[in-house]
N, C-alpha and C positions, 0 to 999 in steps of 0.2 A: 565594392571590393568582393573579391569570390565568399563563398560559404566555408569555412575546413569543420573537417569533422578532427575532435581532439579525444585527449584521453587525459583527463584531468591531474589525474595523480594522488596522494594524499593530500599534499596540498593547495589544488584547487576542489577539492569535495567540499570546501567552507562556501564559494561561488554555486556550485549548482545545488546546495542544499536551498541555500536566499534566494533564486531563482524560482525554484522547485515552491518555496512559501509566496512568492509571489503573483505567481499563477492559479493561485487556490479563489476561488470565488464564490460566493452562492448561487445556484443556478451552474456552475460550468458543467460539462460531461464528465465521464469518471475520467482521472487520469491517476499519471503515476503523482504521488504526493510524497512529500519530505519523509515522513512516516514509513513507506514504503523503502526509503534507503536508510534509516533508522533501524529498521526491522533486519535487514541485510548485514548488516554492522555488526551485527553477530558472528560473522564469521571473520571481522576485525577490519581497523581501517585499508590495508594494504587489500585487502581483497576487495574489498569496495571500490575501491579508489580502479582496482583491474575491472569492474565491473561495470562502469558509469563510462557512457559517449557525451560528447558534447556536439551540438553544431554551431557555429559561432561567425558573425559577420563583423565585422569592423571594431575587434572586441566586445561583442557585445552577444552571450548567448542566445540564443533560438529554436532551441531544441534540447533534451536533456532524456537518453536512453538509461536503462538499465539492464543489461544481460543477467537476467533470471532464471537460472537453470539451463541445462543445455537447446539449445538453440530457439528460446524464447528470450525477444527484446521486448518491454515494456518503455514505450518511447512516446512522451507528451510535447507539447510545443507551446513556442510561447502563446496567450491566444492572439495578438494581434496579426499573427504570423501564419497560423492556422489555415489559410487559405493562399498564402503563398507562393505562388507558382514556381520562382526560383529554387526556394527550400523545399518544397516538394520532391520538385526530381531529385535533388541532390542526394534525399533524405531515400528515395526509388536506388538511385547507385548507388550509393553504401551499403545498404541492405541488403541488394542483390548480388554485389560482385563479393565473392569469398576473400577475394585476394585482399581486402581493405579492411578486414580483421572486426568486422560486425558480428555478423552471421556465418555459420561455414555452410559445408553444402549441405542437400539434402532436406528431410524437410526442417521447415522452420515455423514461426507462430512470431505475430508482431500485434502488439495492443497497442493500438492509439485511441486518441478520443475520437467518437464518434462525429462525422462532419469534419472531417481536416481532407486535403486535398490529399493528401500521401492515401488515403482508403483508396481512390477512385481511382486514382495512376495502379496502383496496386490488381487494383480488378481488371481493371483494360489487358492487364501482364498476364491475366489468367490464378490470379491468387483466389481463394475462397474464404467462406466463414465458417468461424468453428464453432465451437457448442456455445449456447448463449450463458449469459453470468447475469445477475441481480444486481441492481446497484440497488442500495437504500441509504435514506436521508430520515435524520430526525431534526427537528429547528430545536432550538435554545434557547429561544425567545423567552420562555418562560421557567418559574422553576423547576426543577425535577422532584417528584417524588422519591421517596426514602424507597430502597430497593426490596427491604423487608429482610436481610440478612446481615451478618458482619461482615463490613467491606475491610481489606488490608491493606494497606500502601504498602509497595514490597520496594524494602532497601538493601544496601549489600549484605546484609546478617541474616538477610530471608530469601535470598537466591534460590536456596534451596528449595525452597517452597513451591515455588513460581514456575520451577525448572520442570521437578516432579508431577504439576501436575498437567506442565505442559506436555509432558510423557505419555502421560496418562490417556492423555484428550483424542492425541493424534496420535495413528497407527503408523510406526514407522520413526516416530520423531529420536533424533537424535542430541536434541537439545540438552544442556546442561548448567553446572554453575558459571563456567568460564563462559561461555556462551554469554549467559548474561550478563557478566561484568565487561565483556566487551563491549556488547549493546550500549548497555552502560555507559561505556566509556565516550560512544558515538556520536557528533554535533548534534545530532536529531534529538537525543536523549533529555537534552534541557528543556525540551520542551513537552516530556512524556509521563506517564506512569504507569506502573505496573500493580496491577490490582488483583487482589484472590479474593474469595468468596468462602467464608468459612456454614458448615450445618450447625444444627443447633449440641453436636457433640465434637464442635472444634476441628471436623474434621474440612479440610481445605478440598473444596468441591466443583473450583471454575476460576478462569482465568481470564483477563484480558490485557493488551496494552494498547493504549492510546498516545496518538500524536500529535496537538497541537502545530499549528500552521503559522501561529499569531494570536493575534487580536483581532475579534472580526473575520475569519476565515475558519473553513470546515477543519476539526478535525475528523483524524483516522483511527479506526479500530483494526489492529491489525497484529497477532489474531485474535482471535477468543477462541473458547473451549472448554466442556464441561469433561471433567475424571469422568469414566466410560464407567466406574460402579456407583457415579451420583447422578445420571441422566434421569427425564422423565418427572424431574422434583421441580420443576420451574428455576432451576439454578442459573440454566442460561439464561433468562430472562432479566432475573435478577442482575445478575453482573453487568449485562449491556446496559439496564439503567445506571447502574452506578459506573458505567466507562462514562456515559451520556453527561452524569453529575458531575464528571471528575472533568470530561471536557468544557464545560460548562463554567467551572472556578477557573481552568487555566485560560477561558477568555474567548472562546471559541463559540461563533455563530450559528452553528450545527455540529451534527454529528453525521459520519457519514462510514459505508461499509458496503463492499462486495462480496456475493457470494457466488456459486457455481446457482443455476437455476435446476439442476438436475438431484441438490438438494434440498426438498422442500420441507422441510425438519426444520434447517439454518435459517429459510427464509422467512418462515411463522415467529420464529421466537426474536428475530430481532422488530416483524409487525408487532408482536405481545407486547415487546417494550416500548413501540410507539415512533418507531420509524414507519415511512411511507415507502412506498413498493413505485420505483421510476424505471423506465423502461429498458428492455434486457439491453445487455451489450455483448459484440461478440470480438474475439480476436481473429487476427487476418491468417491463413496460414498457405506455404507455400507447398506441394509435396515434391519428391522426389523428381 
């Protein structure tokens, strides 16, 4: 049977979220993760639901994009599929042709995993790579140490918390309470938490959330962030272990997290907390 590319809707986001957890493995290349459409969900189901492609063969998906921002698709596959030469091309024209409500024109940026056929169709087309990104892994295998500060679990009565100092962290963020309670409200969510990082004068100094895959599967840190007037104290350190511990209780095989490599600030403190440094990845991008 052909390939269709779909558009889930709200409700099939419950299908490519169980797909998305299914794909998660030890050892796989960075991909997009549940966690990652979890974190989108912030901006509420109905926009998600506009955000997520599918590619699917005989009912059966094979592919599962996300449009992140203007004309960046973050698009993983199943892995069996991964080499695929039919879903390849297919996965080549939709991406390429505007008219099919992917990508528009101009330029664009597509992340896949690393080794899937759709990179190499890609390049043949004259696509290139863009700045490289850090993928880091930490294993689970054993316990975690105590992170050395007061960790929070943040519930709906502490939104605010969580919100403020994700404000904080990032220049530009427009995050807030309703934001979170959206997230919140998100399929991804059941299997998440949101953690602050308090000093030793209460004040809430770092943030993270994590996503849970399962049992047995990587999760996601996504994002972290230290308040811009509590850097420098080993705060981010701290809280990545305690995302690490927090992944850790919810069942999870490792811990895992991408960053730009162009910041090497990001890249040292999630090494301090005991993740390992695997090799860059870059996204594809198409210009003008």
């Amino acid at each position: 049977m052909a390939i269709v590319l779909g558009k889930p809707g709200v409700g099939g986001l419950i299908q490519a979220v169980g797909v998305l957890r299914e794909w998660q493995y030890d050892g796989a290349p960075m991909q997009l993760h549940p966690g990652d459409l979890g974190w989108f969900w912030r901006s509420g189901a109905e926009a998600t639901a506009a955000a997520v492609r599918t590619w699917s063969q005989d009912g059966l998906i094979l592919a599962v994009g996300l449009l992140d921002g203007p004309g960046l698709l973050r698009l993983t596959i199943a892995p069996e599929a991964q080499r695929n030469e039919e879903l390849a091309q297919r996965l080549v024209e939709d991406v390429t042709d505007p008219e099919r409500g992917v990508l528009p024109r101009g330029k664009v940026n597509i992340e896949s995993p690393m080794g899937a056929l759709i990179q190499d169709l890609l390049f043949e087309q004259g696509w290139n790579t863009d700045e490289p990104w850090t993928p880091l892994r930490r294993d689970l295998a054993e316990p975690v140490k105590d992170p050395g500060v007061r960790i929070g679990v943040i519930g709906p009565e502490r939104a605010h918390v969580f919100a403020a100092v994700h404000r904080a962290a990032w220049d530009g963020s427009t995050f807030t309470d309703e934001r979170w309670h959206a997230m919140a409200a998100g399929l991804p969510y059941a299997d998440a938490r949101c953690l602050v990082a308090y000093d030793d004068r209460d004040n809430a100094v770092a943030a993270v959330t994590v996503w849970s895959a399962g049992p047995c599967r990587p999760g996601l840190l996504e994002p972290m962030g230290v308040h811009r007037e509590h850097r420098r104290h080993g705060y981010g350190k701290a809280i990545t272990v305690a995302a690490a511990a927090a992944l850790q209780e919810l069942g999870s095989s490792s811990a895992i997290v991408c960053t730009p490599s162009s910041n090497p600030g990001a890249v040292a403190t999630y090494k301090s907390a005991g993740f390992q440094q695997r090799p860059e990845v870059r996204d594809q991008y198409r210009d003008v």
